[in-house]
PyMOL Python script that loads the backbone (N, CA, C, O; Angstrom):
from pymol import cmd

cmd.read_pdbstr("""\
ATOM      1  N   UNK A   1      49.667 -65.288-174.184  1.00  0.00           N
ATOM      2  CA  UNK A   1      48.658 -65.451-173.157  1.00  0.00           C
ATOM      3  C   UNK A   1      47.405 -64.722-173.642  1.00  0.00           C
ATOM      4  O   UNK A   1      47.549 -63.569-174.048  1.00  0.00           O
ATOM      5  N   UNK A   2      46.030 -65.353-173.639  1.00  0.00           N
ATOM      6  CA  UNK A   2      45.192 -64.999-174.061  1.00  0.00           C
ATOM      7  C   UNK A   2      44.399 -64.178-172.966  1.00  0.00           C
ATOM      8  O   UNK A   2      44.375 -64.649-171.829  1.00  0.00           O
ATOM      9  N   UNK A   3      43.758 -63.006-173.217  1.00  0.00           N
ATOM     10  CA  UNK A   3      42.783 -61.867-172.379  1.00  0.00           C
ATOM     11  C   UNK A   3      42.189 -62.580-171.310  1.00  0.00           C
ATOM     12  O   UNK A   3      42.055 -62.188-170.151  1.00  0.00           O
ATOM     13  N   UNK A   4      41.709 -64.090-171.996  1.00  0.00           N
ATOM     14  CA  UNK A   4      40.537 -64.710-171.190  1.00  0.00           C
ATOM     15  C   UNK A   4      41.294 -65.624-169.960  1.00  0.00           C
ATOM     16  O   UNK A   4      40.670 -65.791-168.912  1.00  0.00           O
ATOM     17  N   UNK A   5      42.562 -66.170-170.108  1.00  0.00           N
ATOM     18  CA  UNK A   5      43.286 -66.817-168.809  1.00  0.00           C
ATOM     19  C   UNK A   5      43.802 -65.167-168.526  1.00  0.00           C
ATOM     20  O   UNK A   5      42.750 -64.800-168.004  1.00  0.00           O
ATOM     21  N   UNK A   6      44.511 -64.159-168.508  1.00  0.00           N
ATOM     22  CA  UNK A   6      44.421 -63.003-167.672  1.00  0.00           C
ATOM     23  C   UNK A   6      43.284 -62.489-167.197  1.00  0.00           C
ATOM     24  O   UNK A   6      43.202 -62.165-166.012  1.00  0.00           O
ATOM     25  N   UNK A   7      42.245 -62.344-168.067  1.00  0.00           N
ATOM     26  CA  UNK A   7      40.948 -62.158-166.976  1.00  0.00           C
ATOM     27  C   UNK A   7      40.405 -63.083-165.863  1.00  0.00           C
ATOM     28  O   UNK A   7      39.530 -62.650-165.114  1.00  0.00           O
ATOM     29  N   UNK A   8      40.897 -64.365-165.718  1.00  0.00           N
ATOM     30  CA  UNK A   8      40.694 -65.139-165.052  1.00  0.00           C
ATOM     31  C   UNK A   8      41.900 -65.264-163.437  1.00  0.00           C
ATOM     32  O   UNK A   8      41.841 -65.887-162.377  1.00  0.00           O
ATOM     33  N   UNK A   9      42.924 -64.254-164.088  1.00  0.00           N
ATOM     34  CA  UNK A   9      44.288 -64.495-162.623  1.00  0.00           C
ATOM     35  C   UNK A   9      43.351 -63.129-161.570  1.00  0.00           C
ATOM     36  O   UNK A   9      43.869 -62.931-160.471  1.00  0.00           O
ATOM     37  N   UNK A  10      42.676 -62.675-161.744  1.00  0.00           N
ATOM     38  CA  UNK A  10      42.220 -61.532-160.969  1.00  0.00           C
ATOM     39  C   UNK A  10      42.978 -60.774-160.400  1.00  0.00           C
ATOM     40  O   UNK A  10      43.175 -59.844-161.183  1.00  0.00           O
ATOM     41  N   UNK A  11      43.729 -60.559-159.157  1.00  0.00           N
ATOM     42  CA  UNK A  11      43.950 -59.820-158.669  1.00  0.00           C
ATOM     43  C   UNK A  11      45.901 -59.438-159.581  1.00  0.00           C
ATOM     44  O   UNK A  11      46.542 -58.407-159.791  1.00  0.00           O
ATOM     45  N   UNK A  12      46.177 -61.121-159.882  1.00  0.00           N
ATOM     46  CA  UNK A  12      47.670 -61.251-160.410  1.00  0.00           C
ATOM     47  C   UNK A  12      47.917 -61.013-161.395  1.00  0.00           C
ATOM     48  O   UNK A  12      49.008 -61.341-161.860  1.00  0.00           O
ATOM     49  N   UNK A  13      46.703 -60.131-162.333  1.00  0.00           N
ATOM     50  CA  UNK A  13      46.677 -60.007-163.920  1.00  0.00           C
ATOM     51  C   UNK A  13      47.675 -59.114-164.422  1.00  0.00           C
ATOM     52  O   UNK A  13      48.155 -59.159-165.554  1.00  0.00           O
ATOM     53  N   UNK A  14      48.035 -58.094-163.288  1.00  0.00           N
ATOM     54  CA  UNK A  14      49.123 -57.468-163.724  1.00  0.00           C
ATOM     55  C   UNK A  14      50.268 -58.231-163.709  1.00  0.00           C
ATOM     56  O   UNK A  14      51.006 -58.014-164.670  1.00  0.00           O
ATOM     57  N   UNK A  15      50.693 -59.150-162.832  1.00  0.00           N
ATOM     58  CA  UNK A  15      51.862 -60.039-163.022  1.00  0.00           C
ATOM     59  C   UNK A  15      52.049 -61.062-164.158  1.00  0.00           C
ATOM     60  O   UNK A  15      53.052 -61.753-164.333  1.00  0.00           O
ATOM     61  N   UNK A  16      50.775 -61.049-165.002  1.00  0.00           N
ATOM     62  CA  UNK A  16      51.455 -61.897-166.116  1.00  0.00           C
ATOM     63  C   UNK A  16      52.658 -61.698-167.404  1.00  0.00           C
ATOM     64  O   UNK A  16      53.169 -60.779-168.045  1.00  0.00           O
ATOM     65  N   UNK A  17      52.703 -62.679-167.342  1.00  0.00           N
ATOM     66  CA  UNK A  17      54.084 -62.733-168.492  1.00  0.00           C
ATOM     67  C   UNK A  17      55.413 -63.527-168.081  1.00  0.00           C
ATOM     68  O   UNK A  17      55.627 -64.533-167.405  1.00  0.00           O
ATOM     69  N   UNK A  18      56.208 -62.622-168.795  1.00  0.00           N
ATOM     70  CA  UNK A  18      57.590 -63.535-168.842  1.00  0.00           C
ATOM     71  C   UNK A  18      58.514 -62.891-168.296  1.00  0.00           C
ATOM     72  O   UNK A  18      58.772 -61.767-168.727  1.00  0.00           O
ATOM     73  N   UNK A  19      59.112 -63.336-167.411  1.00  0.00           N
ATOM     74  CA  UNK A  19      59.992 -62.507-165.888  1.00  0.00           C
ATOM     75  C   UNK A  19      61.261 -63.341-166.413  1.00  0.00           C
ATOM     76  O   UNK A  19      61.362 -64.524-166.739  1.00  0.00           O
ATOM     77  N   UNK A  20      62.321 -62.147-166.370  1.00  0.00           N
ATOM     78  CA  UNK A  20      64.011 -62.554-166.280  1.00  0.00           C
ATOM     79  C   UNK A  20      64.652 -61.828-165.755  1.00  0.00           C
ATOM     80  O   UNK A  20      64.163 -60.766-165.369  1.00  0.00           O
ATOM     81  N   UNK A  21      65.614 -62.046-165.604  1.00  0.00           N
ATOM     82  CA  UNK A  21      66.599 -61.382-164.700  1.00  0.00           C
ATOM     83  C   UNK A  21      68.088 -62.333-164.430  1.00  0.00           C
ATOM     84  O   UNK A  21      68.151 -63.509-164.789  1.00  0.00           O
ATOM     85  N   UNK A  22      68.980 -61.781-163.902  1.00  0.00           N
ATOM     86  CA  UNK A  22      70.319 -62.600-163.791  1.00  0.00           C
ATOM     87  C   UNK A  22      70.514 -61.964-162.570  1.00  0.00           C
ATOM     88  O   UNK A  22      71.528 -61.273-162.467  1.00  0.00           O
ATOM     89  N   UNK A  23      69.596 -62.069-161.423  1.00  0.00           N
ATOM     90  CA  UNK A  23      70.235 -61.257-160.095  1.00  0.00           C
ATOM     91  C   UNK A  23      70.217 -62.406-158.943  1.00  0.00           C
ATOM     92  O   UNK A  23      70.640 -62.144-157.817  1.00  0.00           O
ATOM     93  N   UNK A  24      69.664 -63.800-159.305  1.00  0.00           N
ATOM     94  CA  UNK A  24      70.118 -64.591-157.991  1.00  0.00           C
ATOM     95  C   UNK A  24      70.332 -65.914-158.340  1.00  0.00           C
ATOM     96  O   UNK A  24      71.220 -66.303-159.099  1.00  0.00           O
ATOM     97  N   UNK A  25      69.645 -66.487-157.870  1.00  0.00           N
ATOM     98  CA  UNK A  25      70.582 -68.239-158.215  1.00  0.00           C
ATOM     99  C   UNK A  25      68.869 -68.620-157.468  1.00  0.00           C
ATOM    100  O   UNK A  25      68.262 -67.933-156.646  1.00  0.00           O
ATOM    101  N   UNK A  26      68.365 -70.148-158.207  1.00  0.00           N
ATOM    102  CA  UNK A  26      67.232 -70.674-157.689  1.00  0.00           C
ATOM    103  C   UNK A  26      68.051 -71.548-157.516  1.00  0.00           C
ATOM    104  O   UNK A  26      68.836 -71.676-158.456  1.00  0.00           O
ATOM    105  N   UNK A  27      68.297 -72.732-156.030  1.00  0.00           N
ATOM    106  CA  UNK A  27      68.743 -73.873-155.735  1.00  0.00           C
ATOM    107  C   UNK A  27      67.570 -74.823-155.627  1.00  0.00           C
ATOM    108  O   UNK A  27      66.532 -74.776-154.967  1.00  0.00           O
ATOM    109  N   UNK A  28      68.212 -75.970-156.746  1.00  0.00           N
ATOM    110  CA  UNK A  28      66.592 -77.375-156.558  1.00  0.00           C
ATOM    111  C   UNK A  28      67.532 -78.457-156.765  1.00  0.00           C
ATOM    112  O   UNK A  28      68.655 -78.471-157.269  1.00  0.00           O
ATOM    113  N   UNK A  29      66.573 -79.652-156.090  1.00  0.00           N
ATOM    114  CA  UNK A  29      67.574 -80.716-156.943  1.00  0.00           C
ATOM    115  C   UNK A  29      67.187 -80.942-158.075  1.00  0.00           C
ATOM    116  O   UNK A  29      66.172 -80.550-158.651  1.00  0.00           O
ATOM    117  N   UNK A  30      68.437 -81.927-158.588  1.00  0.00           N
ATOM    118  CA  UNK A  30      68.556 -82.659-160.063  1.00  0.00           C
ATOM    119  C   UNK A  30      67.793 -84.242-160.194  1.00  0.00           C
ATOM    120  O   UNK A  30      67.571 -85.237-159.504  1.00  0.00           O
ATOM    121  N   UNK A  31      67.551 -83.670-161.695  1.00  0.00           N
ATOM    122  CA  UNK A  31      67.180 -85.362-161.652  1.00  0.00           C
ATOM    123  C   UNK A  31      68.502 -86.587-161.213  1.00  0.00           C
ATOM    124  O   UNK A  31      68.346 -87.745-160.827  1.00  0.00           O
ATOM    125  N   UNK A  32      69.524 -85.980-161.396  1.00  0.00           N
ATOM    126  CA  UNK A  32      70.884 -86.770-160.737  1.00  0.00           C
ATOM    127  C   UNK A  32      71.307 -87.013-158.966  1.00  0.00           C
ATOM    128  O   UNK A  32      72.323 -87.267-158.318  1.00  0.00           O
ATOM    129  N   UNK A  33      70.225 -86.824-158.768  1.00  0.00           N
ATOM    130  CA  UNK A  33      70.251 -86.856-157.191  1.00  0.00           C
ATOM    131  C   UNK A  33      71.252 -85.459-156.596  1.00  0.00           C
ATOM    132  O   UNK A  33      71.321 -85.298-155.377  1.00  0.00           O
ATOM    133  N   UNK A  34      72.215 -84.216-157.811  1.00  0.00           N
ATOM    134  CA  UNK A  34      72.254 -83.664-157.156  1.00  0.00           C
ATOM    135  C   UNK A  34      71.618 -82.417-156.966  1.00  0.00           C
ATOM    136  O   UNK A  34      70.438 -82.456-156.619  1.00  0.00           O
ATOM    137  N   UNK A  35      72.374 -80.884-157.185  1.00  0.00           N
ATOM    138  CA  UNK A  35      71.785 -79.954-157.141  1.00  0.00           C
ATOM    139  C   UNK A  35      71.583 -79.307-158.405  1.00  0.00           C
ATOM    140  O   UNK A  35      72.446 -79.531-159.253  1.00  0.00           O
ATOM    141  N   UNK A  36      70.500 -78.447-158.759  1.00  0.00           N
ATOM    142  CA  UNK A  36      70.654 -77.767-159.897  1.00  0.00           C
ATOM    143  C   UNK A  36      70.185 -76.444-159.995  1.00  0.00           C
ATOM    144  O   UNK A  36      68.978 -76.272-159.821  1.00  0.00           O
ATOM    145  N   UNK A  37      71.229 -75.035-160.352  1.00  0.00           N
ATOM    146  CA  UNK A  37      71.002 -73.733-160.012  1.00  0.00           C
ATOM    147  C   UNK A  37      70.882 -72.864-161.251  1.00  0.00           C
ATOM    148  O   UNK A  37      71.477 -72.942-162.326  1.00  0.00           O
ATOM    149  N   UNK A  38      69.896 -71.957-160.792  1.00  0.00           N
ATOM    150  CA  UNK A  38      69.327 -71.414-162.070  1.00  0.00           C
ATOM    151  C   UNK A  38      69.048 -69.794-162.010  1.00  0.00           C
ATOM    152  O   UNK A  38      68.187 -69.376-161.236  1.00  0.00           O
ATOM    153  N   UNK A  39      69.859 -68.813-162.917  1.00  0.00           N
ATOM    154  CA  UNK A  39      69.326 -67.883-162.457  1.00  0.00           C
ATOM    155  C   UNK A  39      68.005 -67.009-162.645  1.00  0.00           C
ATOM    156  O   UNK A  39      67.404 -67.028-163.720  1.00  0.00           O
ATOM    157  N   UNK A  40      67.589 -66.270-161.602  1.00  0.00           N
ATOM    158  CA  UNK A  40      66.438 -65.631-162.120  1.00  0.00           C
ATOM    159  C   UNK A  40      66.562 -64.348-161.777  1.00  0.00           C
ATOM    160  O   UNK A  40      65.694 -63.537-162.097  1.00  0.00           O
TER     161      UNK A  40
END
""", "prot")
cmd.dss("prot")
cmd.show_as("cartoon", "prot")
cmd.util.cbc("prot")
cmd.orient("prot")
């Protein structure tokens, strides 16, 4: 990520980057009509 799109998130500039974790489950659907869970 370049200075100039973080100088541009303003207030969220501290939140940039790359977030992980294995502490919950995201529920969405699938392109298969069913569900698909993901952790974050």
């Amino acid at each position: 990520m370049t200075d100039e799109i973080i100088k541009n998130l303003g207030p969220l500039a501290p939140l940039a980057g790359i977030w992980e974790g294995e502490k919950g489950d995201d529920v969405a659907p699938s392109d298969d009509r069913g569900t698909e869970t993901n952790k974050y």
